[in-house]
C-alpha positions as CSV (number, residue, x, y, z in Angstrom):
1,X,0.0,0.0,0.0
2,X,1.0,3.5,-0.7
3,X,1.6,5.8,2.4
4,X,-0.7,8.5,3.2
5,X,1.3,11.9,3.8
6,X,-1.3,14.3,4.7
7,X,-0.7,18.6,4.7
8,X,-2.7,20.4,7.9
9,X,-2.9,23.7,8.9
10,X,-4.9,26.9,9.6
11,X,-7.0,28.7,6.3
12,X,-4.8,30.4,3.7
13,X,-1.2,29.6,4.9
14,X,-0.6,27.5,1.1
15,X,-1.3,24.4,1.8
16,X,-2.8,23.4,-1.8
17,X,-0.6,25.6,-3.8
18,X,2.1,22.8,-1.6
19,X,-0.8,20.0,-2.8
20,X,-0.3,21.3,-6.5
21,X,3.2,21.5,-6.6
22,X,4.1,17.5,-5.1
23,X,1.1,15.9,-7.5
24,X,2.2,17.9,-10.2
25,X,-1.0,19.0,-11.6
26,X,-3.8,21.6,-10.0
27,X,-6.4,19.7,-8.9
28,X,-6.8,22.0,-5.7
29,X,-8.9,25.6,-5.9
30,X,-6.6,27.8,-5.3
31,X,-8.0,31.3,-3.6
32,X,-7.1,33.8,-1.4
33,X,-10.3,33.4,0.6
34,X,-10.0,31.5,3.9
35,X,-11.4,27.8,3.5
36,X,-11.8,27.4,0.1
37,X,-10.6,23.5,0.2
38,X,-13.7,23.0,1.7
39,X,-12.8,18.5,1.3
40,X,-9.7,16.7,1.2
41,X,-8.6,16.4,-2.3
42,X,-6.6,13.3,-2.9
43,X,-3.5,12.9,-5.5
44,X,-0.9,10.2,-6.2
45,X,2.3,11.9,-5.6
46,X,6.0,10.6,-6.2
47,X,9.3,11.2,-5.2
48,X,12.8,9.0,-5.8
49,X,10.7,6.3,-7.1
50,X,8.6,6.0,-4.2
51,X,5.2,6.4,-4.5
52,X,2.7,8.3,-2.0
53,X,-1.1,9.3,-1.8
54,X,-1.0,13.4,-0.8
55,X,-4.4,14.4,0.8
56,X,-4.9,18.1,0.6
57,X,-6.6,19.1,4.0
58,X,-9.5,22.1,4.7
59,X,-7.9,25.0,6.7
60,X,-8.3,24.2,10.8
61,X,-10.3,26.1,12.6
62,X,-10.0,25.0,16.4
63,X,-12.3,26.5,18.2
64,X,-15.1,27.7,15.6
65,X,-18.6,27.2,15.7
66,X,-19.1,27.5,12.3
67,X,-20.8,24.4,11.1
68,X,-19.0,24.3,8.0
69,X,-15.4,24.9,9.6
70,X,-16.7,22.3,12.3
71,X,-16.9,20.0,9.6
72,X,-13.7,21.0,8.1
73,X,-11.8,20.5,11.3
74,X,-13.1,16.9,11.5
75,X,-11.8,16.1,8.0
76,X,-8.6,17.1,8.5
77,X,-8.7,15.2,12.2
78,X,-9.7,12.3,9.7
79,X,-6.6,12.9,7.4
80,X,-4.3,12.8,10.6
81,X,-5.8,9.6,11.9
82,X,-4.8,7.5,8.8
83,X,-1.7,9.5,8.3
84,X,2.2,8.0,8.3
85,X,3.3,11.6,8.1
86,X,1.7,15.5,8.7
87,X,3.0,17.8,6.9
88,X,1.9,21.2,9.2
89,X,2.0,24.5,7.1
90,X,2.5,27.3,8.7
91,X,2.9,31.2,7.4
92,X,6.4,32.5,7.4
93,X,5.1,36.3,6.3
94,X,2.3,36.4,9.3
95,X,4.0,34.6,11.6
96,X,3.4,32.5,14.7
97,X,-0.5,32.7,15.7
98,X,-2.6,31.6,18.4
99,X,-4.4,29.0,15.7
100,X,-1.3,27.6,15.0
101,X,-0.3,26.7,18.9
102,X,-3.5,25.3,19.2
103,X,-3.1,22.8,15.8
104,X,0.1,21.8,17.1
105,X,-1.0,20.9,20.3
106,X,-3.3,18.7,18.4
107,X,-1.1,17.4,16.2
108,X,1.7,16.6,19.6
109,X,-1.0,14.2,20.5
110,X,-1.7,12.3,17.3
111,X,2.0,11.1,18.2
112,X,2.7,10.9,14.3
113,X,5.5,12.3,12.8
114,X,5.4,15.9,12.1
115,X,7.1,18.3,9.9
116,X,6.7,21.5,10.5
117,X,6.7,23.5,7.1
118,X,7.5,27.4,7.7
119,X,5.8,28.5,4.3
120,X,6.2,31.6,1.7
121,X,9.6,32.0,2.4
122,X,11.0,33.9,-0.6
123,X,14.3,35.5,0.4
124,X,16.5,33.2,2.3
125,X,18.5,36.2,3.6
126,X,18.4,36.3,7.6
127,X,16.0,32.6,7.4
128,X,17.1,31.8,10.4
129,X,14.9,35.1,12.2
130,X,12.1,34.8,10.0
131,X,11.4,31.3,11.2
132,X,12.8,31.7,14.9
133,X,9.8,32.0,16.5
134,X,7.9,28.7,15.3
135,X,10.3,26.7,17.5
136,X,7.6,27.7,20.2
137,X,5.6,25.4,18.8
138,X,8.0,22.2,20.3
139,X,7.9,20.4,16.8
140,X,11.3,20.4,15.8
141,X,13.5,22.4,13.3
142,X,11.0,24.6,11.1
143,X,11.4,23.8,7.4
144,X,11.8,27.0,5.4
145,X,9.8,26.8,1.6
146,X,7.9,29.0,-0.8
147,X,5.0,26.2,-2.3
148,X,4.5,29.3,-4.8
149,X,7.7,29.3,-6.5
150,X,8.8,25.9,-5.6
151,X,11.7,26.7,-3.6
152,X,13.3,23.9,-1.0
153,X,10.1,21.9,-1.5
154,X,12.1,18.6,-3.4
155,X,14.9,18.9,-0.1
156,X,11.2,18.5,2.0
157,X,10.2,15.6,0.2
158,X,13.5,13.8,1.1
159,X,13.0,14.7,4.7
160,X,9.5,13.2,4.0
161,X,10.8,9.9,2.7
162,X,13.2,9.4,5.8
163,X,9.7,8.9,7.7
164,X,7.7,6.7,5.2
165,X,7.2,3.2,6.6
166,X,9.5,0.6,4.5
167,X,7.5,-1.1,1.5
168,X,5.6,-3.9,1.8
169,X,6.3,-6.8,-0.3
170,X,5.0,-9.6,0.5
171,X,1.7,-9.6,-0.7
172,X,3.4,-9.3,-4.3
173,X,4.0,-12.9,-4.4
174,X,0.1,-14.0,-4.0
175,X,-0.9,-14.9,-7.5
176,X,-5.4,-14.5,-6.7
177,X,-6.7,-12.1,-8.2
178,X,-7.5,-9.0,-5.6
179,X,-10.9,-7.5,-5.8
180,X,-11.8,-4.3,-3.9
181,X,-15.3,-3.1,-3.1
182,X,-15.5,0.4,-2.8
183,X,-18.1,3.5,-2.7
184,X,-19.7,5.8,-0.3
185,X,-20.9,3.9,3.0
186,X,-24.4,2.1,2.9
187,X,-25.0,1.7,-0.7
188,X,-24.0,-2.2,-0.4
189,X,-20.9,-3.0,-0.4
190,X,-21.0,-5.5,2.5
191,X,-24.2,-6.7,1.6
192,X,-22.4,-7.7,-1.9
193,X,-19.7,-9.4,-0.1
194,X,-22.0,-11.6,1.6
195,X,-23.8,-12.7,-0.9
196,X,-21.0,-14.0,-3.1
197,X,-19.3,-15.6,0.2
198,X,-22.9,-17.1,0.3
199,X,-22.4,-16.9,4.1
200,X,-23.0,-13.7,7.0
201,X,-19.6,-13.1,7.6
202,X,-19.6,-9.0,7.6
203,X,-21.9,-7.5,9.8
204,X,-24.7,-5.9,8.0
205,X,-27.1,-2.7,8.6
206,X,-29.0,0.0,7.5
207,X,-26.8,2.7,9.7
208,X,-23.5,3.9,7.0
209,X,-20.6,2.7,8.6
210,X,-21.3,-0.3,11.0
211,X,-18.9,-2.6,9.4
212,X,-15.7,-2.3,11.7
213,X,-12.6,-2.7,9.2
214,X,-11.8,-3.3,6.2
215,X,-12.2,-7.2,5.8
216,X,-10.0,-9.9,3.6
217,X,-12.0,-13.0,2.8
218,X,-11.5,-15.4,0.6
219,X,-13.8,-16.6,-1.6
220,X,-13.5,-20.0,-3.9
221,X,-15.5,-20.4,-6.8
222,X,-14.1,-24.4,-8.6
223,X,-10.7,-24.3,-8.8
224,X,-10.1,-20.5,-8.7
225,X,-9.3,-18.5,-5.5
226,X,-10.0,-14.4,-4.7
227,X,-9.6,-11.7,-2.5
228,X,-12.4,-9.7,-1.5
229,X,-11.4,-7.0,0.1
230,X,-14.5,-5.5,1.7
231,X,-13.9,-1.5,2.5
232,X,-17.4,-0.4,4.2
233,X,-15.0,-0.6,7.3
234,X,-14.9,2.5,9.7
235,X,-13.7,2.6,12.6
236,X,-15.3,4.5,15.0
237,X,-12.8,6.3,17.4
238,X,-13.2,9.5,19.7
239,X,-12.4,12.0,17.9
240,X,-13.7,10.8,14.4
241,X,-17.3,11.5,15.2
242,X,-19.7,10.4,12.5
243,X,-18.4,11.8,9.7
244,X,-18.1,8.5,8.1
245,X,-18.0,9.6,4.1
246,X,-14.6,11.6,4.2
247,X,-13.0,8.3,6.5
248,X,-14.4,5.9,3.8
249,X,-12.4,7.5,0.9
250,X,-9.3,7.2,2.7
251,X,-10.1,3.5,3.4
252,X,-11.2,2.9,-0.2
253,X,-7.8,4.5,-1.8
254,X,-6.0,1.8,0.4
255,X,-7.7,-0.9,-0.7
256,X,-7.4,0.1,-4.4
257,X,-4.1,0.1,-4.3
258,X,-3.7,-3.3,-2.9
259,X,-6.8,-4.6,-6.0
260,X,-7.0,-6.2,-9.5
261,X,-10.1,-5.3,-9.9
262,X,-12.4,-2.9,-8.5
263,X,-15.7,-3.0,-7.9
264,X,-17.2,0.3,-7.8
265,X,-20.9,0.3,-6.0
266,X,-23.2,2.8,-6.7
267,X,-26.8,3.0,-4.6
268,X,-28.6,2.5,-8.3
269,X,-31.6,4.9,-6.8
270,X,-29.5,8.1,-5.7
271,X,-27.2,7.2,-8.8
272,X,-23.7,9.0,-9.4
273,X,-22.7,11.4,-6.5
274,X,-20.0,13.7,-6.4
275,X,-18.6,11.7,-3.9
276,X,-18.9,8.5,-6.2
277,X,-17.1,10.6,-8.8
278,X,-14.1,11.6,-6.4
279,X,-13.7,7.4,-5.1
280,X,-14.1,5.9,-8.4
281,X,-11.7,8.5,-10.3
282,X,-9.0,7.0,-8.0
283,X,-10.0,4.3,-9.1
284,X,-9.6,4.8,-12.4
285,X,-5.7,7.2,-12.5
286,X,-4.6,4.3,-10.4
287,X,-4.8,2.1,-13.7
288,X,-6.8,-0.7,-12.2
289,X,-9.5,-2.8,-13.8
290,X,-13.1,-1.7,-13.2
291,X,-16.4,-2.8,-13.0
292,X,-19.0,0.1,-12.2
293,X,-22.2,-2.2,-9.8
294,X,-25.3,-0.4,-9.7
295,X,-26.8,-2.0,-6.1
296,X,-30.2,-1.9,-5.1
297,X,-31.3,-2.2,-8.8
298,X,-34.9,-3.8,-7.2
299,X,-35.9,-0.5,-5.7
300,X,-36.0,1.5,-9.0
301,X,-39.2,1.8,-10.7
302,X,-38.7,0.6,-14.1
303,X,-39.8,-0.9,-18.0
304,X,-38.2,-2.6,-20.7
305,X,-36.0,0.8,-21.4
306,X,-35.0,1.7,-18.3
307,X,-31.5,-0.3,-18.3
308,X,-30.8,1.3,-21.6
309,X,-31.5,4.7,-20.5
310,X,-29.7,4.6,-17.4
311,X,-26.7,3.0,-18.7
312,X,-26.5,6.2,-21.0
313,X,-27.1,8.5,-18.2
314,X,-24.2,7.0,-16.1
315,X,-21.4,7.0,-19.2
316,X,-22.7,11.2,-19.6
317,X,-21.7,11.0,-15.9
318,X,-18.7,9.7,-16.3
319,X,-17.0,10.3,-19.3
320,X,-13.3,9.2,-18.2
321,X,-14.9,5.6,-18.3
322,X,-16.7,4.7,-21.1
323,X,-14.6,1.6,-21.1
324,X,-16.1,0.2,-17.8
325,X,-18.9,-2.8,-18.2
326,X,-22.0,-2.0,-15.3
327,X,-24.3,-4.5,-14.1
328,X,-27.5,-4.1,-12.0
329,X,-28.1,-6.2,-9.2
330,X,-30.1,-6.6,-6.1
331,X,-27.5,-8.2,-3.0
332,X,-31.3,-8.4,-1.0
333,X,-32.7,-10.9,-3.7
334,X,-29.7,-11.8,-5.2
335,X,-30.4,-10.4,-8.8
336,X,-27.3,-10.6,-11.0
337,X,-24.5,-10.7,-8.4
338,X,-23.1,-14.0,-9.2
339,X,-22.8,-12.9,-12.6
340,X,-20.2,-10.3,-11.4
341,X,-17.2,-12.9,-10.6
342,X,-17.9,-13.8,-14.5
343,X,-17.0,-10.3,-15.4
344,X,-14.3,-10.0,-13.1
345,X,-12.9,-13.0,-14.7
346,X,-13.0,-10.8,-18.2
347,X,-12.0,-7.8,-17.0
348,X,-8.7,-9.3,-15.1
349,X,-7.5,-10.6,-18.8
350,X,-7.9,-7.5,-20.5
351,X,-5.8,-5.9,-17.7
352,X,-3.6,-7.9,-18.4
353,X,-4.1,-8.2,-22.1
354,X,-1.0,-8.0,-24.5
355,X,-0.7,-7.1,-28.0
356,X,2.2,-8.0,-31.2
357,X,4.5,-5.4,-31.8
358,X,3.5,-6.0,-35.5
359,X,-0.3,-6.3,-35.1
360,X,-0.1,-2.8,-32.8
361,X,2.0,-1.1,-35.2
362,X,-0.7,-2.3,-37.8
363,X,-3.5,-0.4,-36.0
364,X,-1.4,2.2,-35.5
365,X,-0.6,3.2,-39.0
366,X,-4.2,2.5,-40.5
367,X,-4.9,5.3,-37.7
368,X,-2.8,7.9,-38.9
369,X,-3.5,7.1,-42.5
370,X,-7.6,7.6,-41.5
371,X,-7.0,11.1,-39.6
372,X,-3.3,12.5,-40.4
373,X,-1.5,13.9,-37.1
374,X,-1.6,17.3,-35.6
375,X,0.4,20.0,-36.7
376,X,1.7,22.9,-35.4
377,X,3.8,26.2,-37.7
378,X,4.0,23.9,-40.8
379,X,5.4,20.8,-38.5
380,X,3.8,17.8,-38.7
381,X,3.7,15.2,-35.5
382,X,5.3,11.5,-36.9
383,X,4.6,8.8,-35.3
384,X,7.4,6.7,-36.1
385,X,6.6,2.9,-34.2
386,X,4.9,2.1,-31.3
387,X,5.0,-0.9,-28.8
388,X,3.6,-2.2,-25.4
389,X,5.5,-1.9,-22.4
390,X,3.5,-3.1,-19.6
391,X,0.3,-4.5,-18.3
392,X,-1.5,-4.1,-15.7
393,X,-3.3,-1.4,-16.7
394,X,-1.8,-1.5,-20.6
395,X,0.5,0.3,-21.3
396,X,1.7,1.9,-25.0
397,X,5.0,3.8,-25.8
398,X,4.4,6.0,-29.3
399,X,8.0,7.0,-30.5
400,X,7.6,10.1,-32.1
401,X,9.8,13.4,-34.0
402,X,8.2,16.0,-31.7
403,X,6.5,14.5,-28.7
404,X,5.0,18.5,-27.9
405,X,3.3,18.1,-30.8
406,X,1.1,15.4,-30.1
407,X,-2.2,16.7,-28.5
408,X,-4.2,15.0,-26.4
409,X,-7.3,14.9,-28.6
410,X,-5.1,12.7,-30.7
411,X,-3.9,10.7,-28.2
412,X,-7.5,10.3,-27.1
413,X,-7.9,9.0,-30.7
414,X,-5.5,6.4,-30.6
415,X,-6.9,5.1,-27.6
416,X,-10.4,4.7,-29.5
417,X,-8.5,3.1,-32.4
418,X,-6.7,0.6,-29.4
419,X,-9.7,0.0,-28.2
420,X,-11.8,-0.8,-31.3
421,X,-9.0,-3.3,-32.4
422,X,-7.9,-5.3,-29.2
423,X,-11.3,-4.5,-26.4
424,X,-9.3,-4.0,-23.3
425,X,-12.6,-3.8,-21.6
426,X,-12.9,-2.3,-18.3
427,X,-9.0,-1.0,-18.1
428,X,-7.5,2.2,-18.3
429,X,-5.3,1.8,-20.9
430,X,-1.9,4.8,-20.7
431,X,-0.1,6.1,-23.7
432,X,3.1,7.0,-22.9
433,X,4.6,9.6,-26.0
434,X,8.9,9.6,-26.1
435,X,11.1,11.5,-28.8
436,X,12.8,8.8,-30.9
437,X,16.6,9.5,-30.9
């Protein structure tokens, strides 16, 4: 499993303009009003070859009343729970406040390691006074950056690695396939599990988040073996309170990470939420296969159109993955849920589907002699071979003249052209563009 490295603090002291510049791409809203990261935004981030999941905390708010920074506090107590290191920005132009004492009392008793981060630090002439007075705060040496123009912040990520727990290997030698169930609490996901186990061994309820922990089982279907790992589990602790959504997206990224195959389960009556669109998306960049499970299919109204018509709906939804098969079931009666282990099944090969050299290259050129590359000041993109390099999701390498020339309709393109040729059903599939030398 990836390591969780989460960035706390008070409103407006940078902390995702630090998100932004680690992930690499700007996923955060970045504003100069106070507790505008209103939910943890998630990002896969890397550094020296070792990979980490960066959660982008709400600014903390101790003492508020607020119901909104209330509920913003909690998150971010959420993100420190699951946590192997805290990142705690602080402002280096404002200075120490009372806010700040008061988060790093909080974060002294998380007992987790902390770094505190002394931010917007432009001019490192006379550092040493500028960040002085955060030693009050009794959590070690402050750790001068500017997130804004990227200063010091890859000498903070090799501080952060000296903390990371060492990787764990020895799941990579278990050859059954790993399925995760995931989505928002109470729209099944246990309920699934128990059904194809064929056997009540997760406790079910109508309350979100009764199930305890994630859960491992193993299920046998003839001579083939899998993992279900079962991620309704939330743990109820002091200070987590019952905001059970946020600590369910943390538990679901874990437990992607360690999958196949994910099953993503949707509550087929409320459809697609916004929440739905953040777990499954992760999903999705992480390159796993997917299955999209539309539960509780037995409490929509419906006629001989209605599959059709909400299938449609759901790809408008999500666009990003047009390539993942859905099913409807019912884990109450049992409607369809066996038949999901069948598409599993399917989906696992095409993850791990490879293609000739010769027979890609084929596709490839009757592609570019059906819509001619992109262009740009009388320079034309040339695409001079391409070959697989990978699996697990698929992965492509297009050797090219000018690789800034190829744009990303283009590439999108390709894909289709992949995808009409060799399936690759329910995987991502990545494109990878290099400059032939």
């Amino acid at each position: 499993m990836k390591p969780i490295i989460a960035i706390v603090g008070r409103p407006n002291v940078g902390k995702s303009t630090l998100f932004n510049r680690i992930v690499g791409y700007r996923t955060s809203i970045v504003e100069n009003e106070p507790g505008v990261t209103r939910d943890r935004i998630y990002g896969e981030g890397e550094w020296l070859e070792r990979k980490f999941i960066l959660i982008d905390t709400g600014g903390i708010e101790p003492n508020s009343e607020d119901v909104l920074l209330k509920d913003i506090r909690w998150q971010a107590e959420l993100a420190i729970e699951e946590a192997d290191v805290i990142l705690f920005l602080v402002d280096g132009r404002e200075g120490l406040t009372a806010t700040d004492r008061e988060i790093a009392q909080m974060l002294r008793k998380s007992q987790k390691p902390v770094i505190l981060v002394v931010n917007k630090i432009e001019n490192y002439t006379d550092v040493e006074m500028k960040i002085f007075e955060f030693y009050e705060l009794g959590l070690g040496d402050p750790f001068p950056i500017s997130a804004e123009h990227g200063m010091q912040v890859g000498d903070l990520l090799d501080k952060v690695l000296t903390y990371l727990p060492e990787k764990e290997e020895e799941e990579e030698n278990d050859e059954r396939l790993k399925i995760a169930i995931i989505g928002r609490p109470n729209v099944g996901k246990s309920s699934l599990t128990n059904y194809l186990l064929g056997q009540k061994r997760v406790i079910v309820s109508d309350i979100p988040g009764t199930t305890r922990d994630a859960i491992d089982t193993v299920l046998k279907r003839g001579d083939q073996e899998y993992i279900l790992i079962d991620t309704a589990g939330i743990r109820r602790k002091k200070k987590i309170r019952e905001n059970v959504e946020y600590y369910s997206v943390i538990r679901s990224l874990r437990a992607v990470d360690r999958s196949d195959v994910v099953l993503m389960v949707f509550d087929a009556v409320e459809g697609v939420t916004e929440q739905d669109k953040k777990i499954v998306g992760y999903a999705h960049e992480a390159g796993k296969g997917l299955i999209l499970v539309f539960n509780k299919w037995d409490l929509v109204e419906k006629d001989d159109k209605t599959m059709q018509i909400y299938t449609k709906r759901v790809y408008e939804e999500l666009k990003f993955l047009s390539y993942a098969p859905i099913i409807f079931t019912s884990a109450l009666t049992g409607k369809r849920v066996m038949e999901i282990l069948d598409i599993v099944d399917f989906v696992a090969e095409e993850h791990a589907k490879r293609v000739t050299t010769g027979l890609l290259n084929e596709v490839v050129e009757e592609a570019v002699a059906m819509m001619a590359p992109p262009s740009d000041k009388g320079k034309r993109l040339k695409i001079y071979y391409a070959t697989q390099v990978s699996v697990k999701p698929p992965t492509f390498v297009f050797f090219v003249n000018e690789p800034e020339l190829m744009h990303f309709s283009y590439l999108r393109y390709l894909e289709n052209n992949l995808r009409e040729a060799f399936g690759f059903n329910g995987t991502p599939i990545r494109l990878l563009v290099r400059k032939r030398d």
